[in-house]
MMTF fields as JSON, N, C-alpha, C and O atoms, coordinates in Angstrom:
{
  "mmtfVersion": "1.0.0",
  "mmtfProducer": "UNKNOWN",
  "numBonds": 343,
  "numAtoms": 344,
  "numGroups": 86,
  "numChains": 1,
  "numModels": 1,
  "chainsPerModel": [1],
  "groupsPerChain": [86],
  "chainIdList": ["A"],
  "bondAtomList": [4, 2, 8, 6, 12, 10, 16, 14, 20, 18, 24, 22, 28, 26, 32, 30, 36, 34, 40, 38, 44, 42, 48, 46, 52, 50, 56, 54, 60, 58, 64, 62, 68, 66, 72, 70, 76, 74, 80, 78, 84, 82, 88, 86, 92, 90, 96, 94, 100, 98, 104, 102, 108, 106, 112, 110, 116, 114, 120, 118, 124, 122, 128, 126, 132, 130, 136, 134, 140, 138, 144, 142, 148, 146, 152, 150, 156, 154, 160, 158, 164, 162, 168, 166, 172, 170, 176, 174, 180, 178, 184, 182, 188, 186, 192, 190, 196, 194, 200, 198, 204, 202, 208, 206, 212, 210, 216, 214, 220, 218, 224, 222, 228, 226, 232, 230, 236, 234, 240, 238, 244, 242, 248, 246, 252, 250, 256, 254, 260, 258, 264, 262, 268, 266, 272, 270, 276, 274, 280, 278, 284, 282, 288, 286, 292, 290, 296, 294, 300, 298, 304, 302, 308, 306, 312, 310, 316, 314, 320, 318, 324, 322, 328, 326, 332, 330, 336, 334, 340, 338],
  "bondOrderList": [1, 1, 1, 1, 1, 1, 1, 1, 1, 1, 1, 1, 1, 1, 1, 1, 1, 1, 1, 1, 1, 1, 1, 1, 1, 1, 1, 1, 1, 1, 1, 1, 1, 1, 1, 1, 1, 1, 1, 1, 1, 1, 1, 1, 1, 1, 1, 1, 1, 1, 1, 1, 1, 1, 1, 1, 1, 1, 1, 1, 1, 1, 1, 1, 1, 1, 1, 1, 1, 1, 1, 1, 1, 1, 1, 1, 1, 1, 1, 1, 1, 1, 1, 1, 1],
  "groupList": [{"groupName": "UNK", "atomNameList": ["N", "CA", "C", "O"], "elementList": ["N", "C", "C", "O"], "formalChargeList": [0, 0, 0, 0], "bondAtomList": [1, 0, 2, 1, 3, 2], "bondOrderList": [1, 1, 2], "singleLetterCode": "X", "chemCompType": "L-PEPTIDE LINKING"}],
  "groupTypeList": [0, 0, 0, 0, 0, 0, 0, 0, 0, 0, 0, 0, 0, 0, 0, 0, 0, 0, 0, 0, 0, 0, 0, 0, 0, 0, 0, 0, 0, 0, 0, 0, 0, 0, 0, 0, 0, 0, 0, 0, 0, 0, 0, 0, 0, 0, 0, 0, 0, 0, 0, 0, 0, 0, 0, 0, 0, 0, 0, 0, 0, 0, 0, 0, 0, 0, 0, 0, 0, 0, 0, 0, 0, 0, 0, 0, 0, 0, 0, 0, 0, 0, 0, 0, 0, 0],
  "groupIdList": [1, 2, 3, 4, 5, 6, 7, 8, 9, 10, 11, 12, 13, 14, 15, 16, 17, 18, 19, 20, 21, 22, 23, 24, 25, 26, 27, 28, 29, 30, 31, 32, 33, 34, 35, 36, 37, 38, 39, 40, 41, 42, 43, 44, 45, 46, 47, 48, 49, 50, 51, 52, 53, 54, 55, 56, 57, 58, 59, 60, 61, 62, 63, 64, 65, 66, 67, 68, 69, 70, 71, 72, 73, 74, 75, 76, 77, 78, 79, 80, 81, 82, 83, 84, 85, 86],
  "secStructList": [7, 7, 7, 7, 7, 6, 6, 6, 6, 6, 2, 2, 2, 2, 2, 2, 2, 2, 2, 2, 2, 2, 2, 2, 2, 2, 2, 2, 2, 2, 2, 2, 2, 2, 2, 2, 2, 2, 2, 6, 6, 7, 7, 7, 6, 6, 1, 1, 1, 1, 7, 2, 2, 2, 2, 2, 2, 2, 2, 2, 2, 2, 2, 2, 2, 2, 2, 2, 2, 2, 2, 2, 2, 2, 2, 2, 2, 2, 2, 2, 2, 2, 2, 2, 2, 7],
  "xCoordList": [-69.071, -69.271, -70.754, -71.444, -71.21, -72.438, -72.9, -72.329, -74.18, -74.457, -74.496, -74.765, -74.307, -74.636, -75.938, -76.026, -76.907, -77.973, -77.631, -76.998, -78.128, -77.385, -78.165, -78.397, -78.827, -78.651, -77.548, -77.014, -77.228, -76.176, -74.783, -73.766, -74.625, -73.549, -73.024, -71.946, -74.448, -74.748, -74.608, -74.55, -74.565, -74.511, -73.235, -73.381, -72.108, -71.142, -70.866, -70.458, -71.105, -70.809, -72.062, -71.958, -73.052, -74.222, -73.499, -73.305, -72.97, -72.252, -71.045, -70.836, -70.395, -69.446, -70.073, -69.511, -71.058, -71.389, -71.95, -71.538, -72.79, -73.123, -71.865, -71.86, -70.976, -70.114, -69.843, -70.289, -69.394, -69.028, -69.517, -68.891, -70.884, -71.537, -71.975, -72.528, -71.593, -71.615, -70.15, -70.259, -68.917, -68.175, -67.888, -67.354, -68.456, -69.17, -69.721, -69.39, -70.549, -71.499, -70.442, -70.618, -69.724, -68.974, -67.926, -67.323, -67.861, -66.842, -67.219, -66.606, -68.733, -69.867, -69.956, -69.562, -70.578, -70.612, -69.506, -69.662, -68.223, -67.064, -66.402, -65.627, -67.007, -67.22, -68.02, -67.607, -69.061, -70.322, -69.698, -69.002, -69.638, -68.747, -67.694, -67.717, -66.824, -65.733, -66.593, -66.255, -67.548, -67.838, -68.475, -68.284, -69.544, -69.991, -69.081, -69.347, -68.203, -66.86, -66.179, -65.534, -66.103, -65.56, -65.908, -65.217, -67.496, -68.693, -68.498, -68.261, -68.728, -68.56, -67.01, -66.814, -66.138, -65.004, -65.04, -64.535, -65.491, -65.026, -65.028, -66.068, -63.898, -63.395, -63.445, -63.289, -63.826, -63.695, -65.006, -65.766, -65.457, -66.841, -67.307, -68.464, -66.325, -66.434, -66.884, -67.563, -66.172, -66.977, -68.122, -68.714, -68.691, -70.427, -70.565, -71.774, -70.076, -70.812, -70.57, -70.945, -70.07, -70.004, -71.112, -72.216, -71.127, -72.352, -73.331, -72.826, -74.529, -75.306, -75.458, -75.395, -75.699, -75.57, -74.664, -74.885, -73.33, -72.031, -71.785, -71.015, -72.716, -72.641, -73.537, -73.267, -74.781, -75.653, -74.878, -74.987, -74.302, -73.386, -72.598, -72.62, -71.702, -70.643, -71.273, -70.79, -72.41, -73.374, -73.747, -73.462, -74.562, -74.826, -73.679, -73.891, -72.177, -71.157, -70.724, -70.443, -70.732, -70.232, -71.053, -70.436, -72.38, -73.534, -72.836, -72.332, -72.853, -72.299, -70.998, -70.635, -70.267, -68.781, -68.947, -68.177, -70.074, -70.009, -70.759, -70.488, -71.584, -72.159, -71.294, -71.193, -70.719, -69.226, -68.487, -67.632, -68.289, -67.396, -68.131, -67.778, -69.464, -70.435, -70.335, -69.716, -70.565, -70.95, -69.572, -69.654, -68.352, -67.191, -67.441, -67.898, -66.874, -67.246, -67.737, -66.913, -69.052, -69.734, -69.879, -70.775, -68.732, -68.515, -66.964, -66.877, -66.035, -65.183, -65.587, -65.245, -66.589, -66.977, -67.58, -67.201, -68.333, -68.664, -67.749, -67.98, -66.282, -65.959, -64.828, -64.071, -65.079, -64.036, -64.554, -63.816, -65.986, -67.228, -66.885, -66.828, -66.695, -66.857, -65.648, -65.616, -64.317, -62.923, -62.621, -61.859, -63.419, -63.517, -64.523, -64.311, -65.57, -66.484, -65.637, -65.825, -64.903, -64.255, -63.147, -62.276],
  "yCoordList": [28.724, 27.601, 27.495, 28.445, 26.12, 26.146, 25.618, 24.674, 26.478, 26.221, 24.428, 23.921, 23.688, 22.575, 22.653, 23.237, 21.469, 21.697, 20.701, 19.7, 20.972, 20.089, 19.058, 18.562, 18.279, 16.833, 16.281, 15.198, 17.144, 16.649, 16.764, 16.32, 17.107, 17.737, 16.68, 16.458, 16.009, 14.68, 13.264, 12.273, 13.403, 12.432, 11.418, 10.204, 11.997, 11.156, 10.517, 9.36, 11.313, 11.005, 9.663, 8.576, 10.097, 8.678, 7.575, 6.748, 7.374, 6.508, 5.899, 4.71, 6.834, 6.015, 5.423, 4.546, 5.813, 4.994, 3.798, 2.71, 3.663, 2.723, 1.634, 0.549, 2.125, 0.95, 0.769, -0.316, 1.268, 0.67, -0.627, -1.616, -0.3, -1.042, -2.607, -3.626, -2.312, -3.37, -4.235, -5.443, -3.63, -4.26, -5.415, -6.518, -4.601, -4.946, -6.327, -7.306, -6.257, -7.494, -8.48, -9.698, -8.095, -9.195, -9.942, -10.974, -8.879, -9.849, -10.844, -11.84, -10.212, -11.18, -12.573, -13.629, -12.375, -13.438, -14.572, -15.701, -13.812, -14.304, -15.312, -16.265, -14.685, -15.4, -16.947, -18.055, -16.63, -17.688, -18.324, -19.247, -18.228, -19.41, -20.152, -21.361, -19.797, -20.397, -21.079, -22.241, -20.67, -21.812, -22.779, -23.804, -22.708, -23.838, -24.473, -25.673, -24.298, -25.111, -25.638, -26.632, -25.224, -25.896, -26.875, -27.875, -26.842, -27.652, -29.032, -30.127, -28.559, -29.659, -30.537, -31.647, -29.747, -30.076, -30.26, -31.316, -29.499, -29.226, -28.001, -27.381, -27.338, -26.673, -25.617, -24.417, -27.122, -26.688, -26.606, -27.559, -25.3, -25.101, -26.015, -26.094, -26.594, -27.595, -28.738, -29.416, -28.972, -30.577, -30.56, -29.642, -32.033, -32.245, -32.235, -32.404, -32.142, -32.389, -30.875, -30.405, -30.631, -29.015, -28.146, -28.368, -27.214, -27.349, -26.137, -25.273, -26.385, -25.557, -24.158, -23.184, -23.999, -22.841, -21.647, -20.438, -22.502, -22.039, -21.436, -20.51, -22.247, -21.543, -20.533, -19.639, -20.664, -19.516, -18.126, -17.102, -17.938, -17.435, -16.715, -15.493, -17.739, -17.084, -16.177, -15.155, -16.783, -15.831, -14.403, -13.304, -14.83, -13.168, -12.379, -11.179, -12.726, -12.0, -11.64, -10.524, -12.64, -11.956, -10.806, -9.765, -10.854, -9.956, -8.525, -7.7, -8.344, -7.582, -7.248, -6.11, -7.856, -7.347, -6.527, -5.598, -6.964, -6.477, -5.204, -4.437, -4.778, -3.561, -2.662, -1.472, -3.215, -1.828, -1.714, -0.863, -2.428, -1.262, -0.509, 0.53, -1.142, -0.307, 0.743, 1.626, 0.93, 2.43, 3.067, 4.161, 2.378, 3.103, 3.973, 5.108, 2.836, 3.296, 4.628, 5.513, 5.048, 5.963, 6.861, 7.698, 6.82, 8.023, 8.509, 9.716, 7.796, 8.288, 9.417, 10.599, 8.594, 9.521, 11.141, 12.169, 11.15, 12.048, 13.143, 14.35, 12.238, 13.077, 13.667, 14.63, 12.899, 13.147, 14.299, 14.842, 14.515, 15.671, 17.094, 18.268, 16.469, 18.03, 18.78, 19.996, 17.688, 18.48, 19.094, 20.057, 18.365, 18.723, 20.155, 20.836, 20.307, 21.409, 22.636, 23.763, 22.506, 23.586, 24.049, 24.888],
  "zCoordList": [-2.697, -1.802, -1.458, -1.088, -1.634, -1.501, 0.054, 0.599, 0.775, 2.228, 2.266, 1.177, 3.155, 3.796, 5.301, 6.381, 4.323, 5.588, 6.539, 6.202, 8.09, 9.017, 8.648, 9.751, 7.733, 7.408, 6.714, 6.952, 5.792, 4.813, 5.964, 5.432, 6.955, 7.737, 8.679, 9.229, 8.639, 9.437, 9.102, 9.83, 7.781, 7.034, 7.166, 7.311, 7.106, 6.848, 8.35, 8.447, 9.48, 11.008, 11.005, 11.573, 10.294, 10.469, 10.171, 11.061, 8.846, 8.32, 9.052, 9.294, 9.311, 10.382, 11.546, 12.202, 11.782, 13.369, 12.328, 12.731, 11.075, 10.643, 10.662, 11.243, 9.997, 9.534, 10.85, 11.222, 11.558, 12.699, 13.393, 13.775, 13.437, 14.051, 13.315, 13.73, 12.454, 10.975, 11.433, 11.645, 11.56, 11.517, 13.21, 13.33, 14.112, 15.118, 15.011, 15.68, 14.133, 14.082, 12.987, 13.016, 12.36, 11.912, 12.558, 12.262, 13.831, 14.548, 15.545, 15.93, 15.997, 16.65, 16.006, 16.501, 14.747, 13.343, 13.687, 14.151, 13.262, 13.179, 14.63, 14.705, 15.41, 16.999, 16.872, 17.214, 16.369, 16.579, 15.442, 15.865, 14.075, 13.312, 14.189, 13.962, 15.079, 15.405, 16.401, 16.625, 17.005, 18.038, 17.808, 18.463, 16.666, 15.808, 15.138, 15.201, 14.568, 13.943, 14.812, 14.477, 16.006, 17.435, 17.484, 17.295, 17.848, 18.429, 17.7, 18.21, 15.814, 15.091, 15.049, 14.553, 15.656, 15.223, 13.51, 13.129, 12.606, 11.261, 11.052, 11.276, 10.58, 10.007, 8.552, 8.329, 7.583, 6.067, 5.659, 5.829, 5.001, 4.989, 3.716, 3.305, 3.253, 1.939, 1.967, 1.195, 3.515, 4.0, 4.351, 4.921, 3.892, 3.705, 5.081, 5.238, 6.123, 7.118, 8.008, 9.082, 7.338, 8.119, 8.814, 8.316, 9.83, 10.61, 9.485, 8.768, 9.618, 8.151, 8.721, 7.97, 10.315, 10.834, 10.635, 10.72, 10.277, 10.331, 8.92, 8.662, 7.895, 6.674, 6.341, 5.54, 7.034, 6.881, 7.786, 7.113, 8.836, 9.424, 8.575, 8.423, 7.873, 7.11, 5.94, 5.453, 5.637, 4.269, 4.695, 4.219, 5.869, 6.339, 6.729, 6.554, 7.347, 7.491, 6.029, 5.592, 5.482, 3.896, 3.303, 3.077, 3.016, 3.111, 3.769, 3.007, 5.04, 6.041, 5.498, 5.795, 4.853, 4.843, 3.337, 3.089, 2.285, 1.279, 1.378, 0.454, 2.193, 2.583, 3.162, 2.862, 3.938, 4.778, 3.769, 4.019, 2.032, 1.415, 0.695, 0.136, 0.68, -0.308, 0.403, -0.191, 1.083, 1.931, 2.623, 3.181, 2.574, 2.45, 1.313, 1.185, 0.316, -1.542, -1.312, -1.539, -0.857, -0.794, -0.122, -0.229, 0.95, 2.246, 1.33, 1.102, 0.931, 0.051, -0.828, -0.821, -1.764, -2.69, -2.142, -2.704, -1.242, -0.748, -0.234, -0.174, 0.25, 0.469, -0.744, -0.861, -1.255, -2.323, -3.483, -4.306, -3.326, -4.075, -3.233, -3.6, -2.006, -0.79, -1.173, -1.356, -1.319, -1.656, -2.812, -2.896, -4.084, -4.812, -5.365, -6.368, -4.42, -4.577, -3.869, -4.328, -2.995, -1.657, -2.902, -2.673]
}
């Protein structure tokens, strides 16, 4: 069994407070879309008149949502190396 330095020890607890706080902000996101879609009264991000805020919004939440599995993806793996090394 090989030693772990308290960075590597730290690592995965970092990550969870990361995602956390990631998913945090998507529900913030997810807040402020609905109130701009309110505001506009439109709905469908398809329609031309849809508010542009609301789509830049939805881009950076998507952004955000594709990073919390990247770095799931990668707290898995990690741990899936540790069980496998033990």
């Amino acid at each position: 069994m090989q030693p772990i330095s308290r960075f590597e020890a730290t690592i995965p607890t970092q990550l969870h407070a990361l995602i956390s706080d990631l998913r945090w902000r998507t529900q913030m996101l997810d807040a402020d879309i609905q109130e701009e879609e309110r505001k506009a009264a439109i709905f469908d991000p398809k329609n031309p008149a849809y508010p542009m805020l609301a789509l830049t919004l939805r881009a950076r939440r998507n952004n955000i949502q594709t990073s919390i599995t990247i770095l799931e993806r990668g707290l898995d793996k990690r741990s899936g190396e540790r069980a496998h090394a033990a």
